[in-house]
DRENMI-169158 format. One record per residue (C-alpha): x, y, z. Coordinates in steps of 0.1 Angstrom, whole numbers, plus 5000, padded with zeros to 4 digits. Example, Ala and Ser with C-alpha at 12.3 -4.5 7.8 and 13.67 -1.06 7.14 Angstrom:
2
512349555078;513749895071;
END
This chain:
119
588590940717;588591120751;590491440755;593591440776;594591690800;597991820798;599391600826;597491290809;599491360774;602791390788;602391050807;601290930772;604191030758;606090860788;604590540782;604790580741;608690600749;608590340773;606590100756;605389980791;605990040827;605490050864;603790360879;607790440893;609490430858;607190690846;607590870876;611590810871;610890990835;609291300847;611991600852;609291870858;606891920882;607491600894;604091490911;603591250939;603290830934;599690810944;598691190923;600591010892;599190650900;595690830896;596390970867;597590640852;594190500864;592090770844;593890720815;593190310818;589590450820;589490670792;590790380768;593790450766;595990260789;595989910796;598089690824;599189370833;598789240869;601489110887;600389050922;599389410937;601489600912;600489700874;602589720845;601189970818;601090010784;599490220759;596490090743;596090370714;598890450695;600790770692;599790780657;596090710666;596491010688;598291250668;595591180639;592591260663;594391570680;595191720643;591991620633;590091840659;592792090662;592092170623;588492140626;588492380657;590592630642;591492620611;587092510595;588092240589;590392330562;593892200553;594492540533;594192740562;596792530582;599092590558;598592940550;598993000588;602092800587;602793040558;602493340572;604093270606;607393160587;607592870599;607092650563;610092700539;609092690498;611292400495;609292270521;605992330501;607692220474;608291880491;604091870500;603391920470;605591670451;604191390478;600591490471;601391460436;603091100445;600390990464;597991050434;
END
């Protein structure tokens, strides 16, 4: 899978929401930085080309919809995120999480008991 810029993602997310949509209802979902229709259409376009957007054609004017799931997504982002930072290691992540406070022991706890589960 292609990596996504930052803009890219947050249309991604736009269209995850959405389900599927003209270039103006994603447009109608950004608060921020608002960019222009044609900047936004563009970036719609790239993302049909990286694989991860399709449309449907009505007339001159596409409907989108995303082609890889937000799970799909999430699973490849954590995969490299934990490869490029962590060596690949799931211990690691967690320590980190550890030591940054933001992982309770009851939380642990909880990993643990599903790990065990999932046996």
């Amino acid at each position: 899978m292609e990596k996504l810029t930052n803009k890219e993602e947050e249309i991604m997310h736009i269209l995850w929401k959405l389900e599927k949509a003209f270039v103006k209802d994603v447009l109608n979902e950004i608060k921020i930085d608002k960019p222009h229709y044609n900047t936004l259409s563009t970036i719609i376009r790239n993302l049909e080309d990286k694989g991860y957007v399709g449309y449907t054609a009505y007339g001159k004017t596409h409907q989108y919809y995303p082609i890889v799931t937000k799970e799909a997504y999430r699973k490849g982002f954590m995969n490299t995120a934990i490869s490029n930072y962590f060596n690949d290691s799931y211990k690691n992540v967690v320590s980190f999480f550890a030591k940054e406070e933001k992982i309770s022991v009851t939380e642990l706890k909880e990993i643990i008991d599903l790990i065990e589960k999932n046996k």
